[in-house]
C-alpha positions in Angstrom: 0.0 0.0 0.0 2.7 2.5 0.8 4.9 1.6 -2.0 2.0 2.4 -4.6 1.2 6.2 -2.3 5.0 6.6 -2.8 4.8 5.7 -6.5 2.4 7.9 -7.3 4.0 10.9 -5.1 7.0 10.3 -7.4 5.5 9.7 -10.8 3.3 12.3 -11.4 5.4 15.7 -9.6 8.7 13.8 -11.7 6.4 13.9 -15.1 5.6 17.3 -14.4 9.6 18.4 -13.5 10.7 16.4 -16.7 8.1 17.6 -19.1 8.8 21.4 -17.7 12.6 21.0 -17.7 12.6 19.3 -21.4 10.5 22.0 -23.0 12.2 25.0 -21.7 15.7 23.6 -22.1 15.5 21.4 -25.1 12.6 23.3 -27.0 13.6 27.3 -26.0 9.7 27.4 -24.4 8.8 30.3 -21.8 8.6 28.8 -18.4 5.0 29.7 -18.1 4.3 27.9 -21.4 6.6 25.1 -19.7 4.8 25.1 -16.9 1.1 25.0 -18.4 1.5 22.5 -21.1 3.6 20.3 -18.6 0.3 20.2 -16.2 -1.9 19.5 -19.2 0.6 16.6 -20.3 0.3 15.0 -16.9 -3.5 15.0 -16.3 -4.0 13.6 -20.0 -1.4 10.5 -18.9 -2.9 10.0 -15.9 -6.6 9.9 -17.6 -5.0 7.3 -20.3 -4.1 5.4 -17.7 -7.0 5.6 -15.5 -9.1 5.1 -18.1 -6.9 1.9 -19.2 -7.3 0.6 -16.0 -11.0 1.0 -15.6 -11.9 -0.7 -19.0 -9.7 -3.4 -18.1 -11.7 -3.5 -14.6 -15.2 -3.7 -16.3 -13.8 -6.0 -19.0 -13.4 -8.5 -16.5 -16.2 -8.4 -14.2 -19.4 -10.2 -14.8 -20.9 -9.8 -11.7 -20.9 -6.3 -10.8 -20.9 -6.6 -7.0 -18.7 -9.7 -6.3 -16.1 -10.0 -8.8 -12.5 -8.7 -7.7 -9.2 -7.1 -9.9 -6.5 -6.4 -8.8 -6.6 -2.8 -10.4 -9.1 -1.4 -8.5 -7.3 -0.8 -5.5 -4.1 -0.7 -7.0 -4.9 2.5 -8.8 -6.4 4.2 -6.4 -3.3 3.9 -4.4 -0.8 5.1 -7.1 -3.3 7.9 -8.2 -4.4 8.9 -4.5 -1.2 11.5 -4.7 -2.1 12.8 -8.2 -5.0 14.6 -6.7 -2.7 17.1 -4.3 -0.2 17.5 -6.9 -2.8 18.5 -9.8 -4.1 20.9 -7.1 -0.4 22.4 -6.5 0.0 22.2 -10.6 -3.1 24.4 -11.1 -2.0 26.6 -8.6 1.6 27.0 -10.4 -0.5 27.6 -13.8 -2.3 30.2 -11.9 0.6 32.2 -10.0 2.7 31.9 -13.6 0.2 33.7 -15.6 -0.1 36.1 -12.9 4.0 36.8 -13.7 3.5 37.3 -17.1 0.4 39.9 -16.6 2.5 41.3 -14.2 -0.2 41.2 -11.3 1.0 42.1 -7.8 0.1 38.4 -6.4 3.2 36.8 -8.3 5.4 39.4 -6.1 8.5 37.3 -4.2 7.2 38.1 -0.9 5.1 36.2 1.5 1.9 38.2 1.3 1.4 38.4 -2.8 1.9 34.4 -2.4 -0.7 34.7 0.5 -2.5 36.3 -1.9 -2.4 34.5 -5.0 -3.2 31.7 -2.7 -6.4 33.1 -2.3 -6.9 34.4 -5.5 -6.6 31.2 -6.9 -8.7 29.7 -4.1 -12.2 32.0 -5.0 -11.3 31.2 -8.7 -11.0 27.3 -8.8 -13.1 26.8 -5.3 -14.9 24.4 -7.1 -12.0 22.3 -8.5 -10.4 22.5 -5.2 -13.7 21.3 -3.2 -13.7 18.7 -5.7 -10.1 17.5 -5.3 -10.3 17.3 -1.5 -13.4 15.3 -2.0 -11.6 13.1 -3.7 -8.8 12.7 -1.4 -10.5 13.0 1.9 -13.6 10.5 0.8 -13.3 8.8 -2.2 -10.4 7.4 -1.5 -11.2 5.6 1.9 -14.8 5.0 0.4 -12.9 3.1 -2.2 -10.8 1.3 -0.4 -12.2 0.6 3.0 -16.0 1.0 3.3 -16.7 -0.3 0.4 -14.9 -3.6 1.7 -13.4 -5.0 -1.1 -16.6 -5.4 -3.2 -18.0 -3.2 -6.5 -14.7 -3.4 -8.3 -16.9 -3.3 -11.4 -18.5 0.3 -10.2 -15.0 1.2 -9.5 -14.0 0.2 -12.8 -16.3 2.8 -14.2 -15.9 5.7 -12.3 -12.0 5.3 -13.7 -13.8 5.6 -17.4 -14.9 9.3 -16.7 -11.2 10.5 -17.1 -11.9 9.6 -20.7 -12.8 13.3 -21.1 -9.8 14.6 -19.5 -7.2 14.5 -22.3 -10.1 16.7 -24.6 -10.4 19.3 -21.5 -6.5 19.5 -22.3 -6.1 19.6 -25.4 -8.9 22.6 -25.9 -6.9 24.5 -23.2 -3.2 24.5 -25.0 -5.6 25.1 -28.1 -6.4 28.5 -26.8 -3.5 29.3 -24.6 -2.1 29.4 -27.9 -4.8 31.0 -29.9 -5.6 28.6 -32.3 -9.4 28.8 -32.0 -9.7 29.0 -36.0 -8.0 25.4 -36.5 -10.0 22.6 -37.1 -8.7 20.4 -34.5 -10.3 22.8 -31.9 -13.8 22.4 -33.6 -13.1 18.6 -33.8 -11.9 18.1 -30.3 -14.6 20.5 -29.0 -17.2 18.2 -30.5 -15.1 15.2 -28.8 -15.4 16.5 -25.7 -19.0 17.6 -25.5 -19.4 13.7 -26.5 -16.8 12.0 -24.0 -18.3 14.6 -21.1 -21.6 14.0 -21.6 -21.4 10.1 -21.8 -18.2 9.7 -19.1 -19.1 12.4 -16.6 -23.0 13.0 -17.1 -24.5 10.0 -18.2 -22.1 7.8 -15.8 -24.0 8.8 -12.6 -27.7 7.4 -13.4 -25.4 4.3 -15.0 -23.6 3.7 -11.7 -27.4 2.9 -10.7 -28.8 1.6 -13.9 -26.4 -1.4 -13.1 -27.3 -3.1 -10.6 -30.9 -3.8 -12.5 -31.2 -6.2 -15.5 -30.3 -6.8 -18.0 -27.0 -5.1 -17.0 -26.8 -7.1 -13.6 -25.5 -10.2 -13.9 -25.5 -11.1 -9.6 -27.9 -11.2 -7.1 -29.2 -8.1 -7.2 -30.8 -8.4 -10.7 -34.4 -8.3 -9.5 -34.1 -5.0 -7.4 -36.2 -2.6 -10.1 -34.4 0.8 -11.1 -36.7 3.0 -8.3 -35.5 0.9 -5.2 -31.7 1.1 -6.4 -31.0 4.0 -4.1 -32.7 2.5 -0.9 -30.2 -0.6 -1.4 -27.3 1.2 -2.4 -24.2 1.9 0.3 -24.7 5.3 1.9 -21.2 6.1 0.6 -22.3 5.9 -2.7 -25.1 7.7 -2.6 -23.6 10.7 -1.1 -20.9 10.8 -3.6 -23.0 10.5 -6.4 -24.9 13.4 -4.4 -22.2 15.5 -4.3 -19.9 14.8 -7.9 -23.2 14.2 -10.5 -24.1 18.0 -10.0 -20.5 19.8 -10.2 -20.3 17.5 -13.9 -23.8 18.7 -15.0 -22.7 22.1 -13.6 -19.1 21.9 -15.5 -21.0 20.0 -18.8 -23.0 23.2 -18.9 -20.0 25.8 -19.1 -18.7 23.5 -21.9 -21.9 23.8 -23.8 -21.8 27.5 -23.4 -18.5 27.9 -24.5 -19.4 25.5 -27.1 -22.1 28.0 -28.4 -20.2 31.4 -28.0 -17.4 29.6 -30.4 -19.7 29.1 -33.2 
């Protein structure tokens, strides 16, 4: 278990440093393009191999509430630690754009850090709450309370990073003006499709599956309605509290989507 927290804690901050160092060195880049495209590099690995490791998960469970693999918890563990890195990565993104607009936050001292801090803080509150939900519930939910069944459900909440390397790709796309390509019109239809079916559409799934014909266990004959009565607590809260930030987040897209026609 610890070697897997430590692997992760290495990997992904090691990615980031190597990326940064390779592209400003190597390539002549400006550290804050560096620094951006570096962040964007690692969350689009680390939702390859999430989403790898999910499909192989739901590949090889037929029953959705007793079959084990190994992956389930084995990913959680290495990507626990990606969740407070990506939150220090944004925060880097953040505080380097500040330097290049020349904003007082981005100042050497201790306040303008204190307040970028909280400048970035009301900005990405959302993304922030939603990291350290992540870290602080998800996690244990996963991999105690849910005592070692569900691997199948874990499986697919893996699949919504499927989106991720689109979200990515659309933000170099515009950090470096290229709205006017095609490739932003063609990943922007990508990732309204990959959102809406990974992020939006995962949620009511999570419960669709535990009725037939999905359901291939013991809880086939529970009808759709009664899903949530039976359901872990856990699970209910979560999807409580993550289905509305995607809806909220798939709507942005959409609008963004419609301004850019």
């Amino acid at each position: 278990m610890l070697g897997l927290l430590a692997a992760g804690s290495i990997f992904f901050p090691g990615i980031f440093l190597a990326s940064k160092q390779i592209l400003e060195q190597l390539m002549g880049w400006s550290e804050v393009d560096a620094v951006v495209i570096s962040a964007r590099l690692v969350s689009s690995l680390q939702a390859v191999m999430a989403s790898s490791a999910g499909w192989t998960i739901v590949s090889s469970c037929r029953d959705v509430m007793e079959d084990r693999h190994w992956l389930a918890d084995a990913y959680i563990l290495f990507a626990t630690p990606y969740f407070c890195y990506d939150l220090l990565a944004m925060f880097l993104c953040y505080w380097f754009r500040l330097r290049v607009k020349g904003h007082q936050e981005a100042g050497p001292d201790g306040g303008s850090v204190c307040t970028a801090v909280l400048g970035f803080l009301r900005r990405e509150v959302l993304m922030v709450l939603h990291h350290v939900f992540m870290v602080a519930f998800c996690c244990p939910a996963s991999l105690v309370w849910r005592q070692g069944r569900g691997d199948y459900f874990q499986g697919l909440l893996f699949l919504a990073e499927l989106s991720t390397p689109s979200v990515c790709l659309g933000k170099v796309l515009i950090q470096f003006q290229r709205q006017d390509w095609l490739l932003h019109r063609v990943n922007g239809a990508a990732l309204l499709l990959s959102f809406f079916c990974c992020r939006v559409l995962l949620f009511p799934y999570l419960y669709y599956a535990y009725t037939p014909p999905v359901c291939c266990c013991r809880y086939a004959s529970i009808p759709l309605y009664r899903v949530p009565l039976v359901a872990p607590w856990q699970c209910n809260l979560g999807a409580a509290l993550l289905w509305p930030l995607q809806l909220y987040w798939f709507s942005l897209i959409c609008r963004g989507a419609l301004r850019g026609r």
